[in-house]
C-alpha positions in Angstrom: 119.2 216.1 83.1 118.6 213.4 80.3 119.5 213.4 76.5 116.1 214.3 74.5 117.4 211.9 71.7 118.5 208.3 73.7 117.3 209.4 77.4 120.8 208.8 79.0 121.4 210.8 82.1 123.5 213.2 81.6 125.8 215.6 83.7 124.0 219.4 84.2 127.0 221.2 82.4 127.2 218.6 79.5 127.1 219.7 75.9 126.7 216.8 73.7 125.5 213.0 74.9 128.3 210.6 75.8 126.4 208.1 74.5 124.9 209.1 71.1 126.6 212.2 70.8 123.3 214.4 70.4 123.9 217.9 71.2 122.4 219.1 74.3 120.0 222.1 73.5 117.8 224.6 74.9 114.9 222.2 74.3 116.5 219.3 76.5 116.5 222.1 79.2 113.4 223.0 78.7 112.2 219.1 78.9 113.9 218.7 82.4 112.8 221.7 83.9 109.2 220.6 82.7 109.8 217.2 84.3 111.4 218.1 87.5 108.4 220.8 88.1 105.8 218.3 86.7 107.5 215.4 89.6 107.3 218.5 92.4 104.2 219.0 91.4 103.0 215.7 91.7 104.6 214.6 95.0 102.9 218.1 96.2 99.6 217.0 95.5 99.9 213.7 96.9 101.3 214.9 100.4 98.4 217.6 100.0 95.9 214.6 99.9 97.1 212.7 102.3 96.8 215.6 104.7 93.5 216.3 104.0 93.0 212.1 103.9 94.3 212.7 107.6 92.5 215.7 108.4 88.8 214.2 107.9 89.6 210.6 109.6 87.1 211.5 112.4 85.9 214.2 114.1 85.6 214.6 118.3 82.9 217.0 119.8 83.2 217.3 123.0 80.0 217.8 126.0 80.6 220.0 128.7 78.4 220.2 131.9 77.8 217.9 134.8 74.2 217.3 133.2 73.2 214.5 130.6 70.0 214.8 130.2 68.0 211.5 129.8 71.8 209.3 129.6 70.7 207.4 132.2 73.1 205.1 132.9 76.1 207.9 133.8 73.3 209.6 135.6 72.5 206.5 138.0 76.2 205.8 138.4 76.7 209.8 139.0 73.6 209.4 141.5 74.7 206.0 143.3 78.7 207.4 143.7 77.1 210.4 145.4 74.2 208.8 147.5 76.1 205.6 148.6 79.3 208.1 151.0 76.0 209.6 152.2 74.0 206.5 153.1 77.2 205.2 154.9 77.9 208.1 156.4 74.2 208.0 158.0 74.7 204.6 158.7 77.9 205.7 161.0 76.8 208.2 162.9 74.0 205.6 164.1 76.3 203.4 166.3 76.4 203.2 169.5 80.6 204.7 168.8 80.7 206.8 166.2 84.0 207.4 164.8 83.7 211.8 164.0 87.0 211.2 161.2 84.9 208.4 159.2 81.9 210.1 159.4 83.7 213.6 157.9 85.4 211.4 155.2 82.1 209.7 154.0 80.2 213.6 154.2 83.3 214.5 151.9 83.3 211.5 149.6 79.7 211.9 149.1 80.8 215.4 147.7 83.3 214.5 145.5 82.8 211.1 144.5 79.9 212.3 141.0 82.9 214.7 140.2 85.4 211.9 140.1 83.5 209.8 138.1 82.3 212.8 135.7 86.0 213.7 135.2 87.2 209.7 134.6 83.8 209.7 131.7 84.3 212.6 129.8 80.6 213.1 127.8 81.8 213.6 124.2 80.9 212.1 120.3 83.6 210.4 118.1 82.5 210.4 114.0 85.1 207.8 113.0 84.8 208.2 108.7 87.4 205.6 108.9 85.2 202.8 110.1 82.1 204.0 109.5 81.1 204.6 112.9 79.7 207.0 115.7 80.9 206.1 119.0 79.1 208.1 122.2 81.8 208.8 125.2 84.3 206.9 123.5 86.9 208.4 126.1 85.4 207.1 129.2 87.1 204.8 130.9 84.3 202.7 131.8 83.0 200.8 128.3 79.4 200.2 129.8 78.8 204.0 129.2 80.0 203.8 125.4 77.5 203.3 122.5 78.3 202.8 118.8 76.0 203.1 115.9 76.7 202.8 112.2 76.9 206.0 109.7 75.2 203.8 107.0 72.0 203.6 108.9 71.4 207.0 109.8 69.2 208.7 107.3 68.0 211.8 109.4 69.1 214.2 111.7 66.6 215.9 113.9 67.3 218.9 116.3 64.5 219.8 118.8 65.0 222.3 121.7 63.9 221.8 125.5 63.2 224.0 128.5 62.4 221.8 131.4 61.5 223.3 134.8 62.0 221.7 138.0 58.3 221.3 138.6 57.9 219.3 135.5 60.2 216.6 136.7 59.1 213.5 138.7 61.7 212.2 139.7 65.4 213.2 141.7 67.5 212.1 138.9 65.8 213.9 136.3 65.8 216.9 138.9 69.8 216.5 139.2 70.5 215.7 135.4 67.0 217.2 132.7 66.6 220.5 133.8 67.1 224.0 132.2 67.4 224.3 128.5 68.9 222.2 126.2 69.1 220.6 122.6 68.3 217.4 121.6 70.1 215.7 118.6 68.7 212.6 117.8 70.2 210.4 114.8 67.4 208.7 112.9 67.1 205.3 110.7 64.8 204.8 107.9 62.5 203.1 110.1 61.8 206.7 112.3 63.8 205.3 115.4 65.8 206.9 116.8 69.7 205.5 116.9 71.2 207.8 119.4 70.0 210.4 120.9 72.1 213.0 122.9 71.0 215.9 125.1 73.3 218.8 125.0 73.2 222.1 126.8 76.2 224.0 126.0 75.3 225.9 122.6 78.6 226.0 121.6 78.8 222.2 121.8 75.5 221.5 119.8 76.8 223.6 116.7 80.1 221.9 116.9 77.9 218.5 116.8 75.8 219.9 113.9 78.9 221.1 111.8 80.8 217.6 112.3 77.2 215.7 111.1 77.5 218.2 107.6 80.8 217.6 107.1 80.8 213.8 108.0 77.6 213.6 105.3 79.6 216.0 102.5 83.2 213.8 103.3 81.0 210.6 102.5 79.0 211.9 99.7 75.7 211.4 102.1 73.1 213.5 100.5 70.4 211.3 101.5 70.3 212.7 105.1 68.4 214.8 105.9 68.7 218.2 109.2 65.6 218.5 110.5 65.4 221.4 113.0 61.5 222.0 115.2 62.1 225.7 116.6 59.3 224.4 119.0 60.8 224.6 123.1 59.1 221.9 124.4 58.8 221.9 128.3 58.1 217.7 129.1 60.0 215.5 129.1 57.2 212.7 128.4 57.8 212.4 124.5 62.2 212.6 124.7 61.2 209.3 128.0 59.4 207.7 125.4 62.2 207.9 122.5 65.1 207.2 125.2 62.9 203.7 126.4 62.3 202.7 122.4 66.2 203.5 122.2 67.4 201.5 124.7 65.4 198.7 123.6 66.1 198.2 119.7 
C-alpha cells in the first residue's frame, strides 16, 4: 500500500503516512487495489501472449503410409534397400556352395530392409513461422531426403486429386509408390512453378496440411495466397511427372 499524497510505502494496517502524516483513506485503498489488479492484469496478458507466441512457432503434419507418390528419391532408396538383399541373395544361391543361413538372411533383409529405412525417414512437413520456412521430412535422419523452401515465395496453394491405376503406370517404382488415390498439394511462386509439391494419401493427413497452410497465412497476415482446389480425379500421372522434373530442376 502507498500514501496517495507522497507515494511512500506504507504498512497495510497503517492509518496516517509516517512520512507526511496524510491520513490513509478509503481512496488510497481504492488506488492500490486498482494498481495491484491493473499489475495482475498486465503480467496475465503478457504470459497469455507468450503462450500463444509459443503455440504458433511452427506447425508439424505428419504423412502416414509406406507410399510417396512421385518423392523419388526415398522411393529409389526404399526400392534399392529392398532389391539389393534380394539380388545378393540370388547371387548366393548361384555358387557352386551355397550357404542355406545367408541365403535366408538376405530373403529376410530384402523384406525388412524399405521398412527400416521408412521408419528411420519419417514422411512429414515442418511450417517453421519462426524462420520463415517450410522444411519437407525434416525428421529423417538422412538430410539428402529434406527440402526447404521459403514462406515468402509461396503465393498459391493448389490442391488437385489423383486416382492412378496399376495399368497406368510404366514403371516398378511408380507401381510400388503412385498408385490408388491420393491428393496432391503443391506450393506455388508467382512465377506458376511449383516449389514443393507433396503427394498425400491419408485424408486425414491432407486436411491437417491444408489447416496448418490457413493458419500459417492468417499468423503472418498472408492474404495474398491464394487455395486453389480442381475437384477434377485425374488418372495420369504424365502432367504431376512433368511438374515433379520442373521441380527438381529450379
Amino acid at each position: 500500500m502507498f500514501c496517495s499524497k507522497c507515494g511512500t510505502q506504507l504498512n497495510e494496517d497503517a492509518k496516517f503516512c509516517n512520512n507526511c502524516g496524510a491520513s490513509v483513506g478509503v481512496g488510497n485503498t481504492q488506488q492500490n487495489t486498482f494498481q495491484t489488479n491493473n499489475t495482475q492484469s498486465s503480467q496475465q496478458f503478457q504470459s497469455n501472449n507468450q503462450g500463444q507466441a509459443q503455440n504458433v512457432k511452427n506447425f508439424y503434419i505428419k504423412i502416414d503410409g509406406f507410399k510417396n507418390g512421385l518423392e523419388s528419391k526415398l522411393n529409389w532408396v526404399q526400392s534399392a534397400s529392398w532389391a539389393a538383399p534380394w539380388l545378393l541373395c540370388w547371387a548366393v544361391s548361384n555358387l557352386a556352395d551355397p550357404s542355406d543361413l545367408l541365403i535366408g538372411f538376405l530373403f529376410i533383409l530384402g523384406i525388412i530392409a524399405p521398412i527400416i529405412i521408412t521408419i528411420l525417414n519419417p514422411k512429414g512437413i515442418f511450417i517453421d513461422l519462426v524462420n520463415g520456412v517450410i522444411i519437407s521430412n525434416k525428421e529423417a535422419k538422412f538430410n539428402y531426403f529434406k527440402e526447404t523452401i521459403n514462406i515468402s515465395n509461396i503465393k498459391e496453394v493448389k490442391i488437385e486429386k489423383y486416382k492412378i491405376g496399376w495399368l497406368h503406370v510404366s514403371n516398378p517404382f511408380d507401381f510400388l509408390f503412385a498408385t490408388g488415390q491420393f491428393d496432391n498439394i503443391s506450393l506455388i511462386d508467382d512465377k506458376g512453378d511449383k516449389l514443393l509439391s507433396t503427394q498425400i494419401y491419408k485424408p486425414n493427413n491432407a486436411k491437417s496440411y491444408i489447416d496448418a497452410l490457413k493458419n500459417m497465412c492468417q499468423i503472418l497476415n498472408r492474404s495474398d495466397i491464394t487455395f486453389t482446389v480442381d475437384n477434377e480425379i485425374k488418372k495420369d500421372l504424365k502432367y504431376l511427372k512433368e511438374d515433379k522434373k520442373k521441380e527438381e530442376n529450379s
